[in-house]
C-alpha positions as CSV (number, residue, x, y, z in Angstrom):
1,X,13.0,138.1,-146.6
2,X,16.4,138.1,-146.9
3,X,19.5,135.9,-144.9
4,X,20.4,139.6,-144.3
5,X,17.1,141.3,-142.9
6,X,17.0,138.4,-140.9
7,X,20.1,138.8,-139.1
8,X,19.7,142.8,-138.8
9,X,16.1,142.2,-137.1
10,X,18.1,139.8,-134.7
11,X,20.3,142.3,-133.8
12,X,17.7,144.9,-133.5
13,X,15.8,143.0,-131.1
14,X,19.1,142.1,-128.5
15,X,19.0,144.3,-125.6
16,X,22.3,146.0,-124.8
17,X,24.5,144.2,-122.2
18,X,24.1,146.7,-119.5
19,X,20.8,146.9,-118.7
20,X,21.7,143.7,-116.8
21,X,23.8,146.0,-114.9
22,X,21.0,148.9,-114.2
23,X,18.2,146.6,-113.3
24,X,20.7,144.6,-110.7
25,X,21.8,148.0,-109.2
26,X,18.5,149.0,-108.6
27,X,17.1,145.7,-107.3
28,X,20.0,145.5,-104.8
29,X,20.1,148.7,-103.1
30,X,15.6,148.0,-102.7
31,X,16.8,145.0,-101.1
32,X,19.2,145.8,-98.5
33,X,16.8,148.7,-97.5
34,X,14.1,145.9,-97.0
35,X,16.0,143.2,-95.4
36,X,19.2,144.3,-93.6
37,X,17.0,144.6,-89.9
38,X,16.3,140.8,-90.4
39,X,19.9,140.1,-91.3
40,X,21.4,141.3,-88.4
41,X,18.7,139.7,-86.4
42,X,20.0,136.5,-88.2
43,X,23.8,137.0,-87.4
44,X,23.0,137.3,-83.7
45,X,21.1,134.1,-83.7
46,X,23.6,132.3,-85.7
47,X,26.0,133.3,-82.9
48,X,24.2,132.2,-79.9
49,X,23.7,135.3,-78.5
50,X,27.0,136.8,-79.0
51,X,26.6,139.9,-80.7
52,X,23.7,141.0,-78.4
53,X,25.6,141.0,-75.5
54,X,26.9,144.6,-76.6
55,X,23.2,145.6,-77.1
56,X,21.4,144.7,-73.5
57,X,17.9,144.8,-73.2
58,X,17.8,148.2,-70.9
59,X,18.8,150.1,-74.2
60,X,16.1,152.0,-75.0
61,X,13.8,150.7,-78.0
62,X,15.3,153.1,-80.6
63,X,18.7,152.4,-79.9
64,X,18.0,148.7,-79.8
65,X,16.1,149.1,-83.4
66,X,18.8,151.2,-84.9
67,X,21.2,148.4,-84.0
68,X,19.8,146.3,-86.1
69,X,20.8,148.8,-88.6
70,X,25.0,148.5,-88.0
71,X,26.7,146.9,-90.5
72,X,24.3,148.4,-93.5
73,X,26.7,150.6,-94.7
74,X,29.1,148.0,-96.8
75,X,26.0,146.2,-98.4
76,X,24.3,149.9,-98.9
77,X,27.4,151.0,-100.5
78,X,28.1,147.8,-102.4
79,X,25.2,145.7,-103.2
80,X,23.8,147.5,-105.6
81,X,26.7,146.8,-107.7
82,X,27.3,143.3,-106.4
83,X,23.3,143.2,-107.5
84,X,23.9,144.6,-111.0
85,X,27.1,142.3,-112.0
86,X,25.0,139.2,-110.7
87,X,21.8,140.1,-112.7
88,X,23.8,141.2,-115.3
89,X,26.3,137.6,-115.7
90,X,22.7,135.9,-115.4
91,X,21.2,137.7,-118.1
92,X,24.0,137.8,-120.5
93,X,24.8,133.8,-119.9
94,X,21.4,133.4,-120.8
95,X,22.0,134.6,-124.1
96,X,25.2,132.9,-124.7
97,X,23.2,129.9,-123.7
98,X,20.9,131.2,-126.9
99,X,18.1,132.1,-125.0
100,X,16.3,134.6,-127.3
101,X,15.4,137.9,-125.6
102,X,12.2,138.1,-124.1
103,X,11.8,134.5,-124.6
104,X,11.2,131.9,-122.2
105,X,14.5,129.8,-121.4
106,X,14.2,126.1,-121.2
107,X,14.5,125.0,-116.9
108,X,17.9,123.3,-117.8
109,X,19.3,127.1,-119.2
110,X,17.8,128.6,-116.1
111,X,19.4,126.9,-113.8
112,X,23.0,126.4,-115.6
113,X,22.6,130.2,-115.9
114,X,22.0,130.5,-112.5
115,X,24.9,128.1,-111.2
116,X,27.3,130.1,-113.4
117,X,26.2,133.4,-111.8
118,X,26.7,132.1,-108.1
119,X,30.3,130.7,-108.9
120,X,31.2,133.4,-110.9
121,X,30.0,136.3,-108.1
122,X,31.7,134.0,-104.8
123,X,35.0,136.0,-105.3
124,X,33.8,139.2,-105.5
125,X,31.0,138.7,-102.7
126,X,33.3,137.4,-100.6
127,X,34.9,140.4,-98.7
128,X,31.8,142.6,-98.4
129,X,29.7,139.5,-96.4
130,X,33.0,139.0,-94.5
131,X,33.1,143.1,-93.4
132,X,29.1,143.0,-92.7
133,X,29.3,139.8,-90.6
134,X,32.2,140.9,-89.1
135,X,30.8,144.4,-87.8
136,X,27.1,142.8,-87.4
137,X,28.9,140.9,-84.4
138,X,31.3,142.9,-83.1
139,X,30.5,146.1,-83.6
140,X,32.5,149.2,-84.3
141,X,33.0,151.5,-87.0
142,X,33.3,150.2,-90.9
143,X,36.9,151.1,-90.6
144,X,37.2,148.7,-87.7
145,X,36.1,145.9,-89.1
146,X,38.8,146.0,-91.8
147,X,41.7,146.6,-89.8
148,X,40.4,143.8,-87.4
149,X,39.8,141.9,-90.5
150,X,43.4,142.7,-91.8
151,X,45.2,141.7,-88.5
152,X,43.0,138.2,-88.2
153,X,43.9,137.3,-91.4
154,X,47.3,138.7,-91.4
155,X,46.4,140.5,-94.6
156,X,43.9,140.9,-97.8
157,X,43.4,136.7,-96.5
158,X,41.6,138.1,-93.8
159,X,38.5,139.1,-95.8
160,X,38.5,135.7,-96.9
161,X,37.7,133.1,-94.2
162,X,36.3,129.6,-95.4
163,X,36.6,130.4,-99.1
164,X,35.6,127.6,-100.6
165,X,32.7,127.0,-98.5
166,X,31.2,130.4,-99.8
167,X,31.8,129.1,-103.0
168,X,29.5,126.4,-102.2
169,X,26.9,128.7,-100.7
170,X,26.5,130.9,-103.6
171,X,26.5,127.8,-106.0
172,X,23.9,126.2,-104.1
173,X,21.6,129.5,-103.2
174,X,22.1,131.1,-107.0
175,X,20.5,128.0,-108.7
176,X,17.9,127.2,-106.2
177,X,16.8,131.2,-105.8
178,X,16.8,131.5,-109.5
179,X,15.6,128.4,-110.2
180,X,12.8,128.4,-108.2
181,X,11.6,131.9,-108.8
182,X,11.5,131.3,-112.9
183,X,9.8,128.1,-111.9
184,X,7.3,129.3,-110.1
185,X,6.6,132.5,-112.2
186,X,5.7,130.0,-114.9
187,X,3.6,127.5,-113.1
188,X,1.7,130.3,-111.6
189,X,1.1,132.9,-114.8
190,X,-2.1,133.2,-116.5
191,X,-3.8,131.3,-118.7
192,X,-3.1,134.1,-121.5
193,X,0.7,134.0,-120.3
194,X,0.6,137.0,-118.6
195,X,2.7,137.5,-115.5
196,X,1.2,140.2,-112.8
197,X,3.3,141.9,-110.2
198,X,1.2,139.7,-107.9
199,X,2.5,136.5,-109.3
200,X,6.2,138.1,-109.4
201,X,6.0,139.1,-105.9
202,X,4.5,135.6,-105.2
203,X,6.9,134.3,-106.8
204,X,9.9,136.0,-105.5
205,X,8.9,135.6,-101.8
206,X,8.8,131.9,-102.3
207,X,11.8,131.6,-104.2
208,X,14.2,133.8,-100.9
209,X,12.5,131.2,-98.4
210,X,13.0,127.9,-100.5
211,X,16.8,129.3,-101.3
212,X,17.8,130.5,-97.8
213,X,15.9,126.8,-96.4
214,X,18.6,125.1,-98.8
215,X,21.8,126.9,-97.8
216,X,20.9,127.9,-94.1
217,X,23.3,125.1,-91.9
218,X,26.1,126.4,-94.2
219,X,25.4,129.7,-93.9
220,X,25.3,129.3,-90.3
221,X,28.7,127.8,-90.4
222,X,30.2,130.7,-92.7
223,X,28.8,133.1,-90.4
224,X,30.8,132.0,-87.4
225,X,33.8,131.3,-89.4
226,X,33.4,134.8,-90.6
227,X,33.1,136.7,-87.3
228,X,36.2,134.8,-85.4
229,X,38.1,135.9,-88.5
230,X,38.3,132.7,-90.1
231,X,41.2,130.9,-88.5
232,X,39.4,127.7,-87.6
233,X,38.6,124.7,-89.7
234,X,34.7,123.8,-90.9
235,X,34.9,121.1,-89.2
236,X,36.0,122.1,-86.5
237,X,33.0,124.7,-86.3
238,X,30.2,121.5,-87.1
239,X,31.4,120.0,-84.2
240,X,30.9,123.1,-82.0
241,X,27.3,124.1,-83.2
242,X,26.3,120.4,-83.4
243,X,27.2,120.0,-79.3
244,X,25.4,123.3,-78.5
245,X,21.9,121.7,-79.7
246,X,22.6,118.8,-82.3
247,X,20.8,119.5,-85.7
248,X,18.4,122.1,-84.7
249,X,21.4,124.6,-84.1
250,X,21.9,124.8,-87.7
251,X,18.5,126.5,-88.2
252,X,19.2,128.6,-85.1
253,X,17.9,132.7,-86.6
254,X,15.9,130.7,-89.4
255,X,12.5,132.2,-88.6
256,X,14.3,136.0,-88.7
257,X,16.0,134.8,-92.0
258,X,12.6,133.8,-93.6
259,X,10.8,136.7,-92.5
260,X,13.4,138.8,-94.3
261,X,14.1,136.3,-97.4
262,X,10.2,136.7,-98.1
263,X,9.5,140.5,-98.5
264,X,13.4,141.2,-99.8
265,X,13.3,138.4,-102.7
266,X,9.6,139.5,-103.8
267,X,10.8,143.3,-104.2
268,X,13.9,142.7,-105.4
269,X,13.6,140.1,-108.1
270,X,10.1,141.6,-109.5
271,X,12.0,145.0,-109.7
272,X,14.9,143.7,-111.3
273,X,12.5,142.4,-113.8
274,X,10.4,144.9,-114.5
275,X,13.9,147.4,-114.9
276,X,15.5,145.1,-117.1
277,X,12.3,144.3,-119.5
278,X,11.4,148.1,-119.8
279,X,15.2,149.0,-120.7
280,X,15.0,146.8,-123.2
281,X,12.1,147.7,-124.8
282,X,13.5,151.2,-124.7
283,X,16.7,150.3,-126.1
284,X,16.6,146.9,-127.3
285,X,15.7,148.9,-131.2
286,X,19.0,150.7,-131.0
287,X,21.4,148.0,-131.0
């Protein structure tokens, strides 16, 4: 065989860059739909109460469920495509790492990949969890939030409270949840190699609970930095949730967050992979 054949069979097999893109799409609009109750039910925990004050307990059980519901239109509208550029950095990083497709990457890739992706998604993630905390506590119409956004922040810096420490969060959450769910997908395949949806699912669930475990006291702090519009300092905040129940506050809304990291990571991330690896069978041959 020929230098040449080699390099044309390469090519051949490399699926195009934007099935990252489709199978991230897909996966985050399934998870929002799976999840978002569970989120909300978070937020409110996270602010001691807070936002349920505008939702009493005499409401009758549908309104009270539907509730749970507000604030699903920006990650409806958005996360599918805040979904497919994650997926898509990951899976594209990966090969610029030299990760063959279809091949397994070495742990090391994996979670370099996976780092990359968080960092490289904060910026653009940013506004959209700023907007859906933002109307998860207070309420109101999409259009709302914004404006009460815009005049908090005294601009576009409004949808931008505690940058860096969402920075952090993504970091941190990316490489753990993506980490952990390649991990675990290996060290629980079969013997032949094989990897069921059973073991993705697996797989997935326990990779959302480990991630969100990791990252919750920060995200706890984000969340009320987020929904007072973001013009008080971290520390500031520490101080405030530590005095209102020392280290257990961090985890205050953990249990609601587990039950939704559980089911949304082991749909999402199995779907995601079973999108991306059939597009590229389909077009990997047409590069």
């Amino acid at each position: 065989m020929t230098s040449s054949s080699v390099g044309s069979s390469s090519n051949a097999s490399t699926p195009p860059r934007w099935i990252g893109f489709a199978s991230g799409a897909v996966a985050g609009a399934t998870g929002v739909l799976v999840g978002h109750g569970f989120d909300t039910m978070k937020v409110e925990a996270q602010l001691g109460g807070a936002a349920r004050a505008a939702q009493p307990a005499s409401e009758p059980l549908l309104r009270r469920t539907l509730a749970l519901y507000r604030g699903i239109l920006p990650p409806l509208l958005t996360t599918g495509g805040l979904r497919s550029i994650y997926f898509a950095i990951f899976e594209n990083t990966k090969l610029q790492l030299g990760v063959q497709p279809g091949a397994d990457a070495p742990m090391r890739t994996t979670v370099a990949a996976a780092a990359i992706t968080g960092i490289c998604t904060a910026p653009v993630t940013q506004p959209f969890v700023t907007l859906k905390v933002w109307q998860q506590a207070n309420g109101g119409s999409l259009g709302a939030a914004a404006a009460g956004l815009t005049r908090s922040g005294g601009g576009v810096r409004g949808f931008f409270p505690g940058f860096w420490l969402h920075c952090a969060l993504e970091l941190m959450g990316s490489t753990v949840y993506l980490g952990v769910y390649h991990f675990a997908k290996r060290t629980l395949r079969r013997d032949d190699g094989a990897e069921p949806i059973s073991v993705r699912v697996l797989a997935g669930a326990v990779a959302g609970c480990t991630a969100w475990s990791s990252v919750y006291p920060v995200d706890v702090l984000r969340s009320r930095i987020m929904s007072s519009g973001g013009r008080r300092a971290v520390s500031d905040v520490a101080r405030e949730v530590y005095a209102s129940g020392g280290l257990r506050a961090f985890y205050r809304g953990i249990s609601a967050t587990l039950m939704r990291a559980g089911p949304v990571a082991g749909v999402l991330l199995p779907v995601n992979d079973q999108i991306y690896e059939a597009l590229s069978k389909r077009y990997g041959a047409a590069v």
